[in-house]
C-alpha positions, 0 to 999 in steps of 0.5 A: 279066374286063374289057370289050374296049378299043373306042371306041363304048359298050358295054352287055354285056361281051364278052371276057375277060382274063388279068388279070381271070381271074387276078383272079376266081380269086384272089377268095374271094367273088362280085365285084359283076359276078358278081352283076349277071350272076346277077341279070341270068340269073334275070330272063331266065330267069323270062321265058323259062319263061313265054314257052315255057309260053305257046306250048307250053300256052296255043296247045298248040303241040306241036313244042318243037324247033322252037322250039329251032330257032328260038330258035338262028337267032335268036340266031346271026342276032343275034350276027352282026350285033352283030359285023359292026356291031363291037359284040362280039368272039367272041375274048377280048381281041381288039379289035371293029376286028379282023375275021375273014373266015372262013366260020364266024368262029371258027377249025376248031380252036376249034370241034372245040374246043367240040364236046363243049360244043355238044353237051350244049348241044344235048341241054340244050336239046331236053330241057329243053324237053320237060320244060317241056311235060310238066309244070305250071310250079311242079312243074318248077321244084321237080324241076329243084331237084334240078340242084344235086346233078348238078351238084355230082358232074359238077364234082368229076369234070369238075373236081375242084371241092370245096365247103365244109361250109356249102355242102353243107348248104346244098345238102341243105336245097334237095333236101329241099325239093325232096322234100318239095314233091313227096311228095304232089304230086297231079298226079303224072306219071311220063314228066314226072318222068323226062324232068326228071330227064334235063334235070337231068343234062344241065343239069349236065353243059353247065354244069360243060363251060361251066366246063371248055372255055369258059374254055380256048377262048380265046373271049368268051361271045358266041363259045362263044354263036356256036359252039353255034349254028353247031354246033347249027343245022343238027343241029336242021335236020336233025332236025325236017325228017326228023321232018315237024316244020317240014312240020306246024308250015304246018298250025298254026291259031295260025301267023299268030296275032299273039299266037302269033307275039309269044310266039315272038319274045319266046321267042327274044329271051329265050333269047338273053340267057338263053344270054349270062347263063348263059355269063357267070354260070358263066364268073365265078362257077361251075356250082354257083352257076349252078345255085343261081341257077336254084333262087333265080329259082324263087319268081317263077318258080313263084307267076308259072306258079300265077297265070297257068297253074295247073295244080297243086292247093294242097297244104300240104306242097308249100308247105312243101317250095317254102319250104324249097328257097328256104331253102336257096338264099339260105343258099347265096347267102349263103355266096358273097356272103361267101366262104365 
């Protein structure tokens, strides 16, 4: 991938060319972009987990779509004035100087298009928000481990992808862990459990369709980003109107808090460079390796969400299974770093 041709500085990559595609396939390993844009998403995604348990927990806001909702405006919102000040393309390979008058800047086939990405990019979202809110950090970070699975089944059917024996046994490692962390886990939840199995589903299904339809789109990561939200945006409207959410969110005690409102506006800025990583990530390197960064990022993640929210008794087994599942993730960083 190569940044577009542009007179003014760019700080993030925004289109994607031929050459470079061509150039990324070919390679065996992980090229040093792709591993700067997968360091880039564990540190925003750390952040994210905690601004959203923050304002979920900590303030017990209790309307997690609205805050989808609000991270989506935001974001749509932010990508419409980089382009209109020409610092991004939404096309891949199209210079910022060109414009596009059209009242949705992406063209309707391309839409229909990324239909079906923006729509498990939606239930991606209101999911996997759910699933933070019901159970303690360091227990959601260990559950949602269990990704890699999912998401190895829906590439090899989506895509026809195939790893190698070292990756596998890398990713067993990381699913024993993840078991072995929750046997005697003695906050034990059962609706919280599910509701993260679901997330893990529907994670792996959006990143193995970032890998299938954002490649063929013809867009730049900022414009499947744009798509999903101008998609997503008014659903989300709809929906949290209709169920009296943004009504009850004017009687929240905590509204007009200014330690509340710092929480959401860190949220949403967090959630639109989280998207723009994950996009970036999964487009250079692959879902499965998006999906082992998720589980790399989980010891900041989980020792953070213990120090700061608690929430979980110590257990030694738990301790255990965490050590083993990072275990397993750096084998398998290893494994792409070289080539293998």
């Amino acid at each position: 991938m190569e940044e577009a041709t542009s007179t003014k500085s760019q700080p993030l990559p925004v289109t994607d060319s031929p050459v470079a595609k061509e150039s990324h396939r070919s390679a065996k390993g992980m090229t040093k972009r792709g591993v700067y844009a997968a360091i880039s998403y564990m540190v925003c995604a750390i952040l994210l987990i905690l601004f959203n348990k923050a304002v979920l927990s900590s303030y017990n806001f209790p309307y997690a779509n609205v805050i989808t909702l609000f991270q989506t405006i935001s974001s749509c919102l932010f990508l419409y004035v980089m382009r209109r000040w020409k610092i991004i393309s939404f096309s891949a390979g199209q210079p910022e100087s060109i414009t596009d008058d059209s009242a949705t800047h992406v063209p309707i086939k391309t839409l229909v298009h990324t239909l079906p990405l923006a729509s498990s990019y939606l239930l991606y979202m209101l999911i996997t928000m759910e699933s933070v809110r019901a159970l303690n950090v360091p227990m959601y970070t260990t559950l949602r481990r269990t990704t890699v699975a999912f998401t190895m089944v829906v590439e090899y059917f989506l895509t026809g992808q195939k790893h190698s024996l070292a990756v596998l046994s890398s990713v067993g490692i990381i699913i024993l862990g993840a078991f072995i962390a929750g046997a005697r886990d003695l906050s034990f939840d059962s609706y919280g459990y599910a509701i993260v199995f679901v997330a893990n589903i529907c994670t792996a299904v959006y990143l193995a369709s970032i890998s299938r339809i954002g490649k063929s789109s013809g867009l730049s990561s900022f414009g499947l980003m744009w798509s999903n939200g101008i998609i997503c945006g008014p659903a989300l409207l709809l929906w949290t109107a209709m169920n009296g959410d943004l009504e009850a969110m004017m009687n929240f005690p905590h509204l007009f808090s200014p330690g509340f409102q710092a929480m959401m506006l860190l949220s949403c800025i967090m959630a639109f460079f989280l998207n723009y990583f994950v996009f970036l990530n999964t487009t250079l390197n692959s879902a499965l390796t998006q999906t082992i960064c998720g589980n790399l990022k989980d010891l900041f993640t989980i020792g953070l969400g213990w120090l700061i929210f608690g929430g979980l008794p110590f257990d030694l087994l738990n301790v255990a299974g965490q050590s083993i599942g990072f275990l397993g993730s750096c084998l398998y960083a290893y494994c792409k770093l070289r080539g293998k």
